[in-house]
C-alpha positions in Angstrom: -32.0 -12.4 -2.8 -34.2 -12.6 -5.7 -32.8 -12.3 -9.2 -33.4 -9.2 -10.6 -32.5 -8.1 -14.3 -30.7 -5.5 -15.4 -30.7 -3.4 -18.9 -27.8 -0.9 -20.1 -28.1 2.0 -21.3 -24.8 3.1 -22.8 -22.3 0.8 -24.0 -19.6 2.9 -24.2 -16.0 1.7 -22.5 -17.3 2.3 -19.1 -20.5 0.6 -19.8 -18.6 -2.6 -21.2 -16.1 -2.8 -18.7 -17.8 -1.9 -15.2 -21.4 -3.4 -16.0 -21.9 -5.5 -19.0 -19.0 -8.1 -18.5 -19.1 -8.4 -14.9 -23.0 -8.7 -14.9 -22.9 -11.4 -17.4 -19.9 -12.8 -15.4 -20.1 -12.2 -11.8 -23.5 -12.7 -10.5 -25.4 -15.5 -11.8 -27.3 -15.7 -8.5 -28.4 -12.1 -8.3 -27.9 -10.5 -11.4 -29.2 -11.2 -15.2 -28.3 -8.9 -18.0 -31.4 -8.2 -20.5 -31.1 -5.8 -22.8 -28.6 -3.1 -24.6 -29.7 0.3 -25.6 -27.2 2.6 -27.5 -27.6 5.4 -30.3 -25.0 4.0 -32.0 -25.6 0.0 -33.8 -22.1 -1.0 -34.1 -20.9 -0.1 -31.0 -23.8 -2.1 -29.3 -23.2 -4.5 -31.2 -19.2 -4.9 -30.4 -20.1 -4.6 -26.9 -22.9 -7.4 -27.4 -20.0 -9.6 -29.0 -17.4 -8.7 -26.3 -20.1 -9.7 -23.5 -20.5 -13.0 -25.3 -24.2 -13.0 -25.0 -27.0 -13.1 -27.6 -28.8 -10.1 -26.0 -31.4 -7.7 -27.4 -30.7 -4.2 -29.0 -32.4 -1.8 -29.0 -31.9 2.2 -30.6 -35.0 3.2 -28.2 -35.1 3.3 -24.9 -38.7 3.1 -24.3 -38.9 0.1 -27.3 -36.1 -1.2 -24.8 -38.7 -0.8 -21.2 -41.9 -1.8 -23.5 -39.8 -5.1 -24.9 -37.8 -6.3 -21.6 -39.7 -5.3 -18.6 -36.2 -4.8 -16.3 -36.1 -4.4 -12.7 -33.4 -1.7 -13.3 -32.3 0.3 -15.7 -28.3 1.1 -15.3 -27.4 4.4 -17.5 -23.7 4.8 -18.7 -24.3 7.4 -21.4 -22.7 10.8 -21.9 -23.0 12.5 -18.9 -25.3 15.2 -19.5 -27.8 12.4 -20.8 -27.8 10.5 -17.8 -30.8 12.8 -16.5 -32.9 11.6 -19.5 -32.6 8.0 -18.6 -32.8 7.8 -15.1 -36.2 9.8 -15.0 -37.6 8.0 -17.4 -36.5 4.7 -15.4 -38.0 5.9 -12.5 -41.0 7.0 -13.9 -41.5 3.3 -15.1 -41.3 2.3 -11.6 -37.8 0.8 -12.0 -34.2 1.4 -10.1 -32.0 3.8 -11.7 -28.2 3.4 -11.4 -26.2 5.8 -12.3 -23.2 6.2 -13.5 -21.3 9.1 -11.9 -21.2 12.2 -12.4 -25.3 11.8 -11.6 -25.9 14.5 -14.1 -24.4 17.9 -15.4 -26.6 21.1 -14.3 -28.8 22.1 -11.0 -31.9 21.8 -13.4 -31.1 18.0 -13.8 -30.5 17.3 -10.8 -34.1 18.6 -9.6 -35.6 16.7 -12.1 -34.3 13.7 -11.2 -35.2 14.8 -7.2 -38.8 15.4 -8.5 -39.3 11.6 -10.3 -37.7 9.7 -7.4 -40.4 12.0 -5.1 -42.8 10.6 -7.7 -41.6 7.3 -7.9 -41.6 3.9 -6.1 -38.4 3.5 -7.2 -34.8 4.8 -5.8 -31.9 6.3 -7.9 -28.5 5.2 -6.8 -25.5 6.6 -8.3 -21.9 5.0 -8.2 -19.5 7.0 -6.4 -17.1 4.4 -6.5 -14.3 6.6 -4.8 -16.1 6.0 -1.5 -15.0 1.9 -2.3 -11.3 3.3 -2.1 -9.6 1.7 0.7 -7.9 5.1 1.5 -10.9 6.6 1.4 -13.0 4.4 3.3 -9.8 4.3 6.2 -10.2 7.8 6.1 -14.0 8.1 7.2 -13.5 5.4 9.3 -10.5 7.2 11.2 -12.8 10.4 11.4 -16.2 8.9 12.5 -13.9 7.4 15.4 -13.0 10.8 16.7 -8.9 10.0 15.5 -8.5 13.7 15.4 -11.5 15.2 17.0 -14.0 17.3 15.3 -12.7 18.0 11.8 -12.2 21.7 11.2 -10.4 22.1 7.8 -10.2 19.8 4.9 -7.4 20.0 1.7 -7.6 18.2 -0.8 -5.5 18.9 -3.9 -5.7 16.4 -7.0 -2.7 16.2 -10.1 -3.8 14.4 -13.5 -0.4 13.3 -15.3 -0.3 14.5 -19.3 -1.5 11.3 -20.4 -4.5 10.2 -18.1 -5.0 14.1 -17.9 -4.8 14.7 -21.5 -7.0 12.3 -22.8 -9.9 14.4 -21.1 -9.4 16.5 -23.3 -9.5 14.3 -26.4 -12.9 12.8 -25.7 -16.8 14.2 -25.2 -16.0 15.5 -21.8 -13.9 18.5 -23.4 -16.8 20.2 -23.9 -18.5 22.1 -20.9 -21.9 21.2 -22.2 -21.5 17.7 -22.8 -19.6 16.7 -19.3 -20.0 20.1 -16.8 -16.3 20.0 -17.4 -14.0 18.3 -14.6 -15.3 20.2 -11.8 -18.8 18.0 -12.2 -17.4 15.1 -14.3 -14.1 14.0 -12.2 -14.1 16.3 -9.2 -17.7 15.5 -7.8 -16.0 11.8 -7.0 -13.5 14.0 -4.8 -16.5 16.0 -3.4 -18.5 13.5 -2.7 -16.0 12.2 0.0 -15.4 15.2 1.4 -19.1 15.6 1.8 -18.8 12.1 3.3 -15.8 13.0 5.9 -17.4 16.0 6.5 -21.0 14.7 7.2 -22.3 18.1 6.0 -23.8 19.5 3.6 -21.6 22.3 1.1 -23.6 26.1 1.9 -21.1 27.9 0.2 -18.6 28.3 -3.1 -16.0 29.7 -4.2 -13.9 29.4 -7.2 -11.3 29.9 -9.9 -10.3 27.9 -12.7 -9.1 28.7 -16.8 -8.0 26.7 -19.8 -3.8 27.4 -19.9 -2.2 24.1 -20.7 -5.2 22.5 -23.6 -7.0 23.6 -25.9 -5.7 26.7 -28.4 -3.1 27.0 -26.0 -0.8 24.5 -27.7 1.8 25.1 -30.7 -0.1 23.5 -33.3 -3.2 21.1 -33.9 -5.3 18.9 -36.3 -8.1 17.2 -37.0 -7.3 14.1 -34.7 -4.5 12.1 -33.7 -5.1 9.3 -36.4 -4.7 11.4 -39.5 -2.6 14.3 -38.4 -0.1 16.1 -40.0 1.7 17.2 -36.9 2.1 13.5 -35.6 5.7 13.0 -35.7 6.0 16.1 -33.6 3.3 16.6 -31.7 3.6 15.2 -27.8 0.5 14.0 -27.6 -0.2 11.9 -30.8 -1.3 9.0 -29.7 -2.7 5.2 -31.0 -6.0 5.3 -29.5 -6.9 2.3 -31.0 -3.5 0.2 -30.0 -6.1 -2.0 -28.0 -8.6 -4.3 -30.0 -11.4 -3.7 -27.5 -10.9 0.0 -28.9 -10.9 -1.1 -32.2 -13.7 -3.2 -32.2 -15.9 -0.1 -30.1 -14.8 2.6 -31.4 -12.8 2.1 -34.3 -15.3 0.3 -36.7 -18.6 2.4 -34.7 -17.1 6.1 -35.7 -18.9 5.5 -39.3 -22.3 5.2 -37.5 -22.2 8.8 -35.4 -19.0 10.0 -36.0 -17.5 10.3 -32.7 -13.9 9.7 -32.0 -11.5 9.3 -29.1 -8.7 10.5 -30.3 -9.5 14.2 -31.1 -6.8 16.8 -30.8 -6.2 17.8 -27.3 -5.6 21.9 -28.7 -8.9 21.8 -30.6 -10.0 25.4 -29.9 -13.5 23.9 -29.3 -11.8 23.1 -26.2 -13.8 25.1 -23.5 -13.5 23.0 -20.0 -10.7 24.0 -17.5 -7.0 22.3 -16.9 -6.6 24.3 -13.7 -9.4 24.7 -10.9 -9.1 26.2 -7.2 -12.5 25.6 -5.1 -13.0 26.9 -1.4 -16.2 25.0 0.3 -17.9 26.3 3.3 -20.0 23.4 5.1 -23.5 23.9 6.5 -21.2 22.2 10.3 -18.2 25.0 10.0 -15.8 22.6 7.8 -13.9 24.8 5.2 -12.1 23.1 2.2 -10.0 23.7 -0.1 -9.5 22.3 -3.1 -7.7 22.0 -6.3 -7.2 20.3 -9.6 -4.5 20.4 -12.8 -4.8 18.2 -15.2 -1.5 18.6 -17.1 1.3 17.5 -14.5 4.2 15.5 -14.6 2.8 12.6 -12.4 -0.6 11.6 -11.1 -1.3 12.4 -7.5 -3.4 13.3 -4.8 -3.3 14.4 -0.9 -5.7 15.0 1.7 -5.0 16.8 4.7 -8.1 16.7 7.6 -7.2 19.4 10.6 -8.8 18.5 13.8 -9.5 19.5 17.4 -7.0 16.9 18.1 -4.9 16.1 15.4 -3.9 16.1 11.5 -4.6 13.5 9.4 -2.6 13.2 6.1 -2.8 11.2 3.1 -0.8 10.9 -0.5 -0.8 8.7 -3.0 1.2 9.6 -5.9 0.9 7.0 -9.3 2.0 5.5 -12.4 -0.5 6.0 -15.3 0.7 3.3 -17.9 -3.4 2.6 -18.5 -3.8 5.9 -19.9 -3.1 6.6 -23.9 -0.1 8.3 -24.5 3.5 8.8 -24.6 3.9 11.8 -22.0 4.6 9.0 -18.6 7.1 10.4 -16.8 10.2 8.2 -16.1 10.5 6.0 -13.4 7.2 6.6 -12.3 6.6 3.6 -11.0 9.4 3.0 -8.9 8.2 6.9 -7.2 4.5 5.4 -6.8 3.1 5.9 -3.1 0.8 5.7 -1.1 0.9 6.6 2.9 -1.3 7.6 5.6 -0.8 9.1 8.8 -1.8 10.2 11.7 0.2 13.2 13.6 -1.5 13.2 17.5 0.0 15.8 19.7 -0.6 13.3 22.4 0.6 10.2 20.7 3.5 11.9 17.5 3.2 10.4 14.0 1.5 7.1 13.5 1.8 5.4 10.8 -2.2 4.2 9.9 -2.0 0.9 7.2 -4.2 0.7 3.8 -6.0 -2.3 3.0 -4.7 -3.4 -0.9 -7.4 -4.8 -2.7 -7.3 -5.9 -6.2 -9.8 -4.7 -9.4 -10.9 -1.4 -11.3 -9.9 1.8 -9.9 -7.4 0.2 -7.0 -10.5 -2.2 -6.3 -12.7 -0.1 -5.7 -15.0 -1.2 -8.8 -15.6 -5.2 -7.4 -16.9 -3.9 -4.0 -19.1 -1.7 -5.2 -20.7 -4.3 -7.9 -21.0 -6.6 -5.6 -22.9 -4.0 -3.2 -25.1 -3.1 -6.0 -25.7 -5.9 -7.7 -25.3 -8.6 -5.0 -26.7 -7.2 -1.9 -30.5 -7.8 -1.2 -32.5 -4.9 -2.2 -34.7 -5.2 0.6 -31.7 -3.9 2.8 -31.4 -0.4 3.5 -28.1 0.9 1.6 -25.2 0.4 3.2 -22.5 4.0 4.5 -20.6 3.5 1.0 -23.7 3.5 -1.9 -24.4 7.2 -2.7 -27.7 7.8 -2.1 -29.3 10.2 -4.6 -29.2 13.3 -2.4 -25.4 12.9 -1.8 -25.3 12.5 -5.7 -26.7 15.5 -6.0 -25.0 17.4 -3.4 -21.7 16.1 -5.4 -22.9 17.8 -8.8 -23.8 21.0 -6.9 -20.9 21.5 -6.0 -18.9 21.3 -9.5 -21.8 23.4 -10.8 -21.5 26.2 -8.4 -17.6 26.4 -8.8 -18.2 26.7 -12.7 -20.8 29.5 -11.6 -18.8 30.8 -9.8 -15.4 31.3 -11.7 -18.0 32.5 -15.0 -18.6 35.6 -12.7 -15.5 36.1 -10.8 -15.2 34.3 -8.3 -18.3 35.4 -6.6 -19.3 32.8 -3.8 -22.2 31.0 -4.7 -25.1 30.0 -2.5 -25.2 26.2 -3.5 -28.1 24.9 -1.3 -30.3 28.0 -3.6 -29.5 25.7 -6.8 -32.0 22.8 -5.3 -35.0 25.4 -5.5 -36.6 26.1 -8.8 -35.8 29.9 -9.9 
């Protein structure tokens, strides 16, 4: 495979630690890292530093294109950004790669449809979930008929009160910055149920409100770091413990004043902690699905009903990664994971998961290596999200958020793909 090089836009922890270092690290044969684009100078410039590379900076994006001439542009900004980038990128001629979510709104996401359509180039998105070895047994197991044709999928998601609550401390709070967690964290969960399913979602329905964040708490501040409620407050925490956070964030707050440690009961709070979604596929699947962000522990379970069989999984985890002093004891001697089959022909069977090591229960390595090691002449493999599947992800969180904003009405989401 040729060599082809890279530029980042976004350099944000994410940025940093998925693409920047392992770029510069990991794929010398394939890979070259160009250029670093970011609003803000000092956190580009940390991130340069903690890369350990003398690479260009640049404020402007299209200084950035004019300057370096990438193959491909990867975007790792604030999500409802990400639609800026990766048109421009592919109205240069050059391969975007996303960051998931792909974008935040319907209108994004056919603006990004219309400049691939216009474009020589593809937009890939990273929909790393589909890298999870869980997941990936899972659509194996249904592609091979384990249970017949699949007929009802549940799939219910718990956030602990640390990893949860630090959702609610960041950009994503906000509904216009992030689509809230229905597009932001959910459309990794349904883009694998799109993927199991091997349909396309015709129909939403949904329910969701803010009752654990936001003004809903006993008191509040400013932020964590100068708050008067500290020694009482729950959720106080030392964002900046870590020098990689210090270095980022901590020293780049004086350039744009963002910070990652903002109250989690700001009343400018306005995403959900609760969410209920039923999904009618274009095949006849029906899904139901939910997410709360404020639990004791971190979980999640699928359940797949078939023709000839039940398919169940749970994985229930420890959190010590996330800010915060909320971890609920002994969590990690409860962390699971188990998978089963339950065949009226065969009883429970037990189904092993494949452990793999890296970001996001190794998820993260296979999917660099796929996009960033794999030739591009190839077509792309079952677990690289093509743009359409991106899209069909986002779709999905948008028409739940539609949808509880008038009452649960079902929403026709295949309508949001058509200009009104």
């Amino acid at each position: 495979m040729e060599k082809k090089r890279y530029a980042l836009v976004g350099t944000g922890h994410r940025g940093l630690g998925m693409f920047a270092r392992p770029l510069a690290a990991d794929f010398p044969d394939t890979a070259e890292l160009v250029a670093l684009c970011d609003i803000n100078p000092l956190r580009m410039k940390a991130a340069a530093a903690e890369v350990g590379l003398d690479l260009p900076q640049f404020a402007s994006f299209a200084d950035m294109m004019g300057a370096t001439d990438p193959d491909a542009v990867i975007v790792a900004t604030k999500d409802c950004t990400h639609a800026e980038y990766v048109v421009a990128a592919l109205d240069a001629g050059k391969r975007a790669i996303s960051e998931k979510p792909l974008c935040t709104t319907p209108e994004q996401c056919r603006d990004i449809l219309a400049a691939e359509r216009a474009s020589d180039a593809t937009c890939l998105v990273t929909h790393n979930a589909r890298y999870g070895a869980a997941d990936t047994k899972i659509r194996e197991l249904v592609r091979a008929g384990r249970i017949g044709t699949p007929l009802f999928i549940q799939f219910d998601e718990t956030l602990d009160r640390c990893h949860g609550a630090d959702y609610f401390r960041r950009w994503h709070r906000r509904m216009a910055d992030s689509g809230g967690l229905l597009v932001h964290k959910a459309c990794h969960h349904f883009d694998c149920v799109n993927w199991w399913a091997d349909s396309a979602p015709a129909r939403v329905a949904a329910h969701g409100s803010l009752r654990f964040y936001g003004s809903n708490g006993p008191f509040r501040g400013p932020r964590c770091s100068d708050c008067p409620h500290a020694d009482e407050c729950d959720f106080h925490v030392d964002i900046f413990r870590r020098d990689t956070y210090r270095k980022l964030y901590r020293e780049a707050e004086s350039a744009d004043g963002y910070h990652r440690d903002g109250c989690v009961f700001d009343p400018e709070v306005d995403i959900y902690d609760q969410m209920g979604v039923l999904i009618r596929y274009e095949n006849g699947i029906e899904c139901s699905y939910t997410l709360t962000a404020y639990c004791p522990y971190e979980s999640q379970r699928v359940v797949i009903e078939g023709t000839e069989g039940r398919l169940e999984y749970f994985g229930r985890s420890a959190t010590g990664f996330a800010a915060g002093s909320q971890h609920l004891p002994g969590s990690e001697e409860i962390a699971t994971e188990w998978l089963k089959l339950y065949l009226p022909a065969e009883g429970a069977v037990d189904v092993p998961i494949d452990r793999a090591t890296g970001g996001h229960g190794g998820a993260d390595p296979q999917l660099r290596h796929d996009f960033f090691a794999r030739d591009w002449a190839l077509e792309p493999n079952d677990r690289m999200a093509s743009l359409d599947q991106a899209v069909q992800a986002v779709l999905i969180g948008a028409a739940a958020n539609q949808s509880i904003a008038e009452g649960g009405r079902p929403i026709d989401v295949q309508a949001f793909k058509t200009p009104r």
